[in-house]
VMD Tcl script that draws the C-alpha trace (Angstrom):
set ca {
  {0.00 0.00 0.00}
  {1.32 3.17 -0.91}
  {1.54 6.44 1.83}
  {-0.64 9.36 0.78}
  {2.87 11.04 0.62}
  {4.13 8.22 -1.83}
  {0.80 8.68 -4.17}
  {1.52 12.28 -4.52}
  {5.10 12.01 -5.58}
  {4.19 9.40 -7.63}
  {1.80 12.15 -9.37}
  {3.83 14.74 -9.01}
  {6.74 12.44 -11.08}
  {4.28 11.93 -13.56}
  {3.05 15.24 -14.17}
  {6.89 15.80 -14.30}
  {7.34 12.93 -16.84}
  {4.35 14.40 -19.17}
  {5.57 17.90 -18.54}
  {9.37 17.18 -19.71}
  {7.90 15.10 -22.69}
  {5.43 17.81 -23.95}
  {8.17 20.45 -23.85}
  {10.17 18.60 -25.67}
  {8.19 17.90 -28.47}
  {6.46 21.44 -28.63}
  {10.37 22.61 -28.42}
  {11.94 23.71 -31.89}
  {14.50 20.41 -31.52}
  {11.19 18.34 -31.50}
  {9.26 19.89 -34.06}
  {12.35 19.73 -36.51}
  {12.41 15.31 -35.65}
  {8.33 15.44 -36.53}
  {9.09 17.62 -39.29}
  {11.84 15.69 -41.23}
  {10.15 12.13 -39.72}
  {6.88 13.34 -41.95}
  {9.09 14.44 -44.89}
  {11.38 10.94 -44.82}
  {7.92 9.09 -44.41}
  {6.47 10.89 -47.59}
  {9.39 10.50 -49.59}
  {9.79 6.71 -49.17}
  {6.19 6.33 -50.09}
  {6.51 8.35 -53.15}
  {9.62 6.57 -54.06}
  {8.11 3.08 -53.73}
  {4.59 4.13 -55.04}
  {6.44 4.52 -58.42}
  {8.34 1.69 -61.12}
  {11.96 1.46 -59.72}
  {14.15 -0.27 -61.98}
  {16.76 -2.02 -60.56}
  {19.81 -4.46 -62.19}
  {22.12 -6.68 -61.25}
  {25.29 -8.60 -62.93}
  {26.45 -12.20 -62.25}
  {29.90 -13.13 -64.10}
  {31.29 -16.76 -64.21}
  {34.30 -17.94 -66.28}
  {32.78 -20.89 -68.59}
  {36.08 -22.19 -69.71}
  {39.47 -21.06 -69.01}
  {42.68 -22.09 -71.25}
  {44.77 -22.32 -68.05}
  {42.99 -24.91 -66.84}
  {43.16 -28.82 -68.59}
  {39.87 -29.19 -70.56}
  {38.23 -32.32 -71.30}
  {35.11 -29.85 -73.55}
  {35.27 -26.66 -75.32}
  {32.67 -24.02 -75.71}
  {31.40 -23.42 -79.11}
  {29.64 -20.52 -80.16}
  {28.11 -20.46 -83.85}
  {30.40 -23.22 -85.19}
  {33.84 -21.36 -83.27}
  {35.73 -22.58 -80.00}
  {36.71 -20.91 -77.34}
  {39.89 -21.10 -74.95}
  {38.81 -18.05 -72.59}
  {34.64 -17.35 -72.37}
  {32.86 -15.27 -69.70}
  {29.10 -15.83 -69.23}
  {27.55 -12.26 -67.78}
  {23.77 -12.70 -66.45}
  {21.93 -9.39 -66.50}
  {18.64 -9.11 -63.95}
  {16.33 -6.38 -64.50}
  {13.23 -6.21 -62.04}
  {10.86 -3.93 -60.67}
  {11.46 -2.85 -57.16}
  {8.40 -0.58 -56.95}
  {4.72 -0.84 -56.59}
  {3.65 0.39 -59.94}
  {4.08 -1.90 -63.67}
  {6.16 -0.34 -65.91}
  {4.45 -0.64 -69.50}
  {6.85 -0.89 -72.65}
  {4.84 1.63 -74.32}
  {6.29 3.90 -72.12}
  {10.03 3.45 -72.25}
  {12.08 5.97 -74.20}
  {12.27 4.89 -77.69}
  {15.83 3.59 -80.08}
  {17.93 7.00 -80.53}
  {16.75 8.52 -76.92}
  {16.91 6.70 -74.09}
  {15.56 3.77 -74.51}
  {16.49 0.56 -71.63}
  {19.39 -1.01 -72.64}
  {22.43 -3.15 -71.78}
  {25.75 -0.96 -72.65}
  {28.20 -3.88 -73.08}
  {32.04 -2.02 -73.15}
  {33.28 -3.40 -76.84}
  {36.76 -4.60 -75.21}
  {34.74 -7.30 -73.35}
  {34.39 -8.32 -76.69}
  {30.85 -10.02 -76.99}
  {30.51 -12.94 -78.91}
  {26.75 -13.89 -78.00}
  {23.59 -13.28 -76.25}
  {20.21 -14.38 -76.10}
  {17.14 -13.85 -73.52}
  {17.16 -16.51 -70.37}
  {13.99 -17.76 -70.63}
  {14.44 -20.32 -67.49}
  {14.53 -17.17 -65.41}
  {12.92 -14.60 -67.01}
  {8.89 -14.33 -65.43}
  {7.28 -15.90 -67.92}
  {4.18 -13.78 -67.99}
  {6.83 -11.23 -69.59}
  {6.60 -11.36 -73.37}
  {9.90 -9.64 -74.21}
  {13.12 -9.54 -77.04}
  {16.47 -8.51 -77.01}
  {17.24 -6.53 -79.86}
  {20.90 -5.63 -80.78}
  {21.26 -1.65 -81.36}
  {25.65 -0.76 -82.25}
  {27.51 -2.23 -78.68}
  {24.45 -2.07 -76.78}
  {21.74 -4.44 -76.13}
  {17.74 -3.12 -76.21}
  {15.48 -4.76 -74.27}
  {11.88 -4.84 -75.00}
  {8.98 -5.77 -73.01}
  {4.94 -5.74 -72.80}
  {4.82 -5.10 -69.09}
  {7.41 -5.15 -66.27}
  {5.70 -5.65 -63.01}
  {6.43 -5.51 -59.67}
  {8.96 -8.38 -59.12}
  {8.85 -9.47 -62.56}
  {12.23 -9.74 -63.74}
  {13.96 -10.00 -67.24}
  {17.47 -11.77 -67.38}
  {19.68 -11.90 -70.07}
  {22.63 -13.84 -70.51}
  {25.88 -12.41 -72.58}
  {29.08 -14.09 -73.64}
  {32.22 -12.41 -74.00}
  {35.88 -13.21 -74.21}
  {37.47 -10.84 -71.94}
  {36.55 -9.98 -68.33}
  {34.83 -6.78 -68.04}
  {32.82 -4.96 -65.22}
  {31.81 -2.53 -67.43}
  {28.23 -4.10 -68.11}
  {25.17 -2.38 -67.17}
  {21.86 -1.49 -68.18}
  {20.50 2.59 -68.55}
  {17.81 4.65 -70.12}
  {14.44 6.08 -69.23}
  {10.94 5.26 -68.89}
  {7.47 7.10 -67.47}
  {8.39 7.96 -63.94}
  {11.66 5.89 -63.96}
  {14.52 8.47 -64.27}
  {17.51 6.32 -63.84}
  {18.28 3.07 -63.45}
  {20.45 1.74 -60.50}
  {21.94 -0.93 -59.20}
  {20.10 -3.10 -56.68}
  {19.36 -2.76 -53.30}
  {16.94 -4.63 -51.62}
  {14.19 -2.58 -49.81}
  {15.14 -4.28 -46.64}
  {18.80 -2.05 -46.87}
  {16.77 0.74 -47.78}
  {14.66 0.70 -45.06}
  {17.84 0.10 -42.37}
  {19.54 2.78 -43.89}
  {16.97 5.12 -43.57}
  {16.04 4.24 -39.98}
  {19.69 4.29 -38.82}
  {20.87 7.63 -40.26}
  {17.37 9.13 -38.53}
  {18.17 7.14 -35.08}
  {21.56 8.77 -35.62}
  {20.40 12.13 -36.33}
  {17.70 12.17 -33.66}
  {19.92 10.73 -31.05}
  {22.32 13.69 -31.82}
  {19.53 16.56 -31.66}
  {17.95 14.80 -28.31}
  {22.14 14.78 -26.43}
  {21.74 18.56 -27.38}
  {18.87 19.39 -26.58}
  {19.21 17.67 -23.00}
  {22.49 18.91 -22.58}
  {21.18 22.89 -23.52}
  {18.26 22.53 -20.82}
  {20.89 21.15 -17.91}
  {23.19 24.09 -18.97}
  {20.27 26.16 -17.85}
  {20.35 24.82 -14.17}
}
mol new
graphics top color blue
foreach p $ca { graphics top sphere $p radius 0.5 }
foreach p [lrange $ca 0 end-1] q [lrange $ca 1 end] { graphics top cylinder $p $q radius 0.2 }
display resetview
């Protein structure tokens, strides 16, 4: 059982508690955490509401002359000593399909894969063992670079295609432009994006609450 004294400290802490926490959040450091946690909350959903194009690159060395070979590679009717076999994944990251009517067409910007002409390509063709197959989509070959087209890319759908070239390169990777896709990145899984964006606003908060406590104790 608590002493009438006890139950009015205990209120008194309270009212303290509520007091301090009020202050803080009707204090300018508070309103400027609500104000950029409603501005990095809007932003995120406007950036996943959208198509967000995203690619990857897998490399593997099919055949080395190093090494002793008991089979060769043959590509239209030629060996090889030395072949590289690039995969290319491109998937949608967002919420939004991305239709190919509205991709940037040959001469502006259209999606492609820019393959650097000292990896020196030799062949290429669409995987279709892991390419969605609801996709109905080409590769068409446009100078160095690869086009790809597509009916509809939706949301996880993804559109691999596999490249052989002679010498190693990391110079692969897919560009152009589409109807609310400006760029088109390198992947990174929503899960990062989510970590990074609640660590560097943990980090930044943390920083702006140490200073604001340590302003209100300079006042005592």
């Amino acid at each position: 059982m608590f002493t009438h004294h006890e139950k009015k400290e205990e209120k008194r802490f309270f009212r303290s508690l509520f007091g301090s926490v009020w202050n803080f959040w009707t204090s300018p450091t508070g309103a400027f955490i609500l104000a950029v946690s409603a501005i990095a909350l809007g932003y995120y959903q406007f950036y996943v509401s959208r198509p967000i194009l995203r690619y990857q690159t897998n490399t593997v060395k099919l055949i080395s002359s190093n090494n002793t070979n008991e089979y060769a590679v043959d590509v239209k009717g030629k060996k090889y000593k030395d072949l590289y076999l690039t995969k290319v994944y491109l998937y949608n990251q967002g919420e939004q399909a991305l239709s190919g009517t509205d991709v940037s067409h040959i001469g502006h910007d259209p999606i492609r894969i820019e393959v650097p002409k000292d990896a020196m390509m030799q062949h290429y063709n669409l995987d279709n063992d892991e390419t969605t197959n609801a996709i109905t989509a080409e590769v068409v070959p446009y100078g160095e670079d690869l086009i790809l087209n597509f009916d509809f890319l939706n949301p996880e759908y993804q559109y691999v295609v596999n490249i052989l070239h002679e010498k190693p390169t990391d110079g692969i990777k897919v560009a152009g432009s589409a109807l609310n896709v400006n760029e088109i990145t390198r992947a990174i899984s929503d899960r990062e994006l989510k970590n990074w964006l609640v660590w560097g606003l943990g980090a930044l908060y943390l920083l702006l609450i140490i200073r604001y406590v340590l302003k209100k104790v300079g006042k005592y």
